[in-house]
N, C-alpha and C positions, 0 to 999 in steps of 0.2 A: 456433508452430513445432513441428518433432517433436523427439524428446528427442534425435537424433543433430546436429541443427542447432544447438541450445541446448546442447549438450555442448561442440562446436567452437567457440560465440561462450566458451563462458565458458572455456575451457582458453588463449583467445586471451591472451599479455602484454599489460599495458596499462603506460603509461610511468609512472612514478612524479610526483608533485609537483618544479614547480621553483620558485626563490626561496624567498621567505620566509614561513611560515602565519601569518597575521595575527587568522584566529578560529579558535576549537578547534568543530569539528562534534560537534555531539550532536544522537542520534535518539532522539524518545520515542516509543514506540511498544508497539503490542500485543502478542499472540502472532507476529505477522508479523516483527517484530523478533526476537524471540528466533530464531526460525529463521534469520533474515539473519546475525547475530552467529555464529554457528557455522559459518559458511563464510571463507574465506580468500583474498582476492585478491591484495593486494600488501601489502606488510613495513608501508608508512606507515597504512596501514589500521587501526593500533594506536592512531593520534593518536585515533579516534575513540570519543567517549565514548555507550552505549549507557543510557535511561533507558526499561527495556522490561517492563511486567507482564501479562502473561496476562489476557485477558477486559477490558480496562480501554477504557472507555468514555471521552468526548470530556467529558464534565463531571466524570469522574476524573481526565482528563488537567489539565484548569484545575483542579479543586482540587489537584494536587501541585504545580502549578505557584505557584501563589498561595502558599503553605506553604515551598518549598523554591529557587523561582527566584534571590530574592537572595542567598542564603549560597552558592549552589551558582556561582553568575556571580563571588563575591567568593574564591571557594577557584581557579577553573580559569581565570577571566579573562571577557574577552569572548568571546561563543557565536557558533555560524549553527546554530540550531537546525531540525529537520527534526520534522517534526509529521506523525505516520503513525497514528492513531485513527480511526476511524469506522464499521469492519466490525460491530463489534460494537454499533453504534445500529442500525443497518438490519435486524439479524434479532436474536429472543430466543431465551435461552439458556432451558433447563428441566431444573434441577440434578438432578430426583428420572430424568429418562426419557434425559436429553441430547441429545434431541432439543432444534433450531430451529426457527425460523417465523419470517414475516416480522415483524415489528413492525408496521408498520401498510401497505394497501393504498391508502395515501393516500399517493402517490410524492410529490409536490411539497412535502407538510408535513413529511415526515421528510426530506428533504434541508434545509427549511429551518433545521429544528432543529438540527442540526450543523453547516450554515454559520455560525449565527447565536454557535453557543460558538467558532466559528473566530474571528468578527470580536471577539469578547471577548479571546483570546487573543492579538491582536494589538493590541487597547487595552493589556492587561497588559505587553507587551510595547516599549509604549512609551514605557517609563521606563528605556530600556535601549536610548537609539538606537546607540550603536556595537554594538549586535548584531545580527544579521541573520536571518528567519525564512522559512522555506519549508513549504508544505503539501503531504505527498506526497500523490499519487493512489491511490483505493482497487481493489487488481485484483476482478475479477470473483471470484465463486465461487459454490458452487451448496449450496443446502440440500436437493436429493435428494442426492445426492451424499454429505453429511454425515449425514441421518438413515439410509441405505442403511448406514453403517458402522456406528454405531449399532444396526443390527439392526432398525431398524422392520418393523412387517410389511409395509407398502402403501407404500412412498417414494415412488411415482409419483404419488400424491393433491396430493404439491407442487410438481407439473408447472406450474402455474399460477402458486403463489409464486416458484419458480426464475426467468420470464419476465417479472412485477414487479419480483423483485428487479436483474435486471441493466437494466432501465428505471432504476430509481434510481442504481447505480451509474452510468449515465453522465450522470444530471442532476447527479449530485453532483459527477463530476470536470469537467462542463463549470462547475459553482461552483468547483472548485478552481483550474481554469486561469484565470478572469475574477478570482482574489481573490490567487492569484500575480502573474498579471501589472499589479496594482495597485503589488504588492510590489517590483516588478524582476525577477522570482526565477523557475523553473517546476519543476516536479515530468518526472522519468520517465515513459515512460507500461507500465507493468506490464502493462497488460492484451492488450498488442500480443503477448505470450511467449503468451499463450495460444491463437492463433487458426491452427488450420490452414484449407486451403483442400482441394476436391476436385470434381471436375469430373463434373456431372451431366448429364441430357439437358433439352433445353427442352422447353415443352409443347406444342411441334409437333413434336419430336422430329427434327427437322430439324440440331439443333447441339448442342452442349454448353455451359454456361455452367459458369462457379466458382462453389463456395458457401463462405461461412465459416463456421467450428463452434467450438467451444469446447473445447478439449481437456481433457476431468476427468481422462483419467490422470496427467497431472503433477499433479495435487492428489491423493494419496492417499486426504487422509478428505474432501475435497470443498471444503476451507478452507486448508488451510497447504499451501506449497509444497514440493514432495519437493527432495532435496539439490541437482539440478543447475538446477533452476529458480531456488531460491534463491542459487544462484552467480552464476548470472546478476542477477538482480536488485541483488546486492551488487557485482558490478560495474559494472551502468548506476550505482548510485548512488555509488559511492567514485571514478568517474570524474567525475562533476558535483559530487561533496565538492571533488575537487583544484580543480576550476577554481574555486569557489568559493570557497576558503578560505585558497588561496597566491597570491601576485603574485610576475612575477617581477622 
């Protein structure tokens, strides 16, 4: 969408929760989280409890899980936990240049590897059947984009990683949706915010057809979403929190 369309969904009121909240929502989550959490939709949106650290990876998210899940379910009650890791398996971090890079060119074995702590996570998870778990979807983003801000000198050299990496992202969120809908549950889909269209000519030049593109301006450094994307975001999900977590 363009940020004037994405501006009017998310300024849009959304109704509040009716009846009674029966699990308390909590997101774990990466850096994507922490930017969610700083936006505002609606007053009840407070119910929700945020478990978010920067850079945290999907085998960090199961070991806090393992470490902190029962004390944490025994202090606030039963959960509908929301499980948002994965960005940061798909490409590596390089602390001394900060630049990224793909992690590996082998799409199907790094999707496996993340599904595979997903379906761990929902073993661990199953000593806790009155609580309820959902895997959200990882949005697209782009590693020229990120090393460009960065300051690399050549960003364009990962023209090639940028077009593996978003292969993976849709093998993974088509893992996500087939491991949700195991669950009853479904994720958002995040990465719909970022697709404009525009109309080009065909190669007979005869008509014009639409293309889709990826819009990196709402992503500033190429990874986290700028303010109004993330309002958005926080309202596709704190509107599937309410349905989710009241009855009326």
């Amino acid at each position: 969408m363009s940020l004037i369309k994405l501006t009017k969904f998310g300024n849009k009121h959304i109704e509040g929760p009716t009846g009674k909240r029966t699990l308390r929502p909590v997101i774990l989550a990466d850096s994507k989280g922490v930017r969610l959490q700083q936006q505002f939709i609606h007053k009840d949106q407070s119910n929700i409890i945020w478990w978010c650290k920067r850079g945290r990876k999907v085998h960090e998210a199961i070991d806090w899980l393992k470490t902190n899940l029962e004390t944490e379910i025994q202090l606030i009650g039963d959960i509908w936990l929301y499980i948002w890791v994965g960005t940061c398996n798909l490409t590596s971090f390089d602390r001394s240049t900060r630049y990224i890079c793909l992690s590996s060119s082998k799409s199907q074995e790094t999707v496996d590897q993340v599904t595979t702590t997903y379906k761990d996570i929902i073993q661990l998870f199953a000593k806790y059947p009155n609580c309820k778990l959902t895997f959200l979807e990882t949005p697209f983003y782009s590693i020229v984009n990120w090393n460009s801000k960065q300051n690399h000198k050549n960003p364009s050299t990962f023209l090639e990683q940028d077009h593996l990496l978003e292969q993976q992202v849709i093998l993974l969120n088509k893992e996500v949706k087939n491991i949700n809908s195991s669950l009853g549950t479904h994720s958002p889909d995040f990465s719909y915010d970022l697709y404009r269209t525009s109309n080009c000519k065909t190669a007979n030049h005869k008509g014009k057809k639409q293309r889709k593109y990826f819009n990196v301006a709402l992503y500033p450094d190429g990874i986290h979403p700028e303010p109004v994307l993330a309002k958005v975001w926080l309202k596709k999900l704190v509107v599937q929190i309410f349905r989710d977590c009241w009855i009326k």
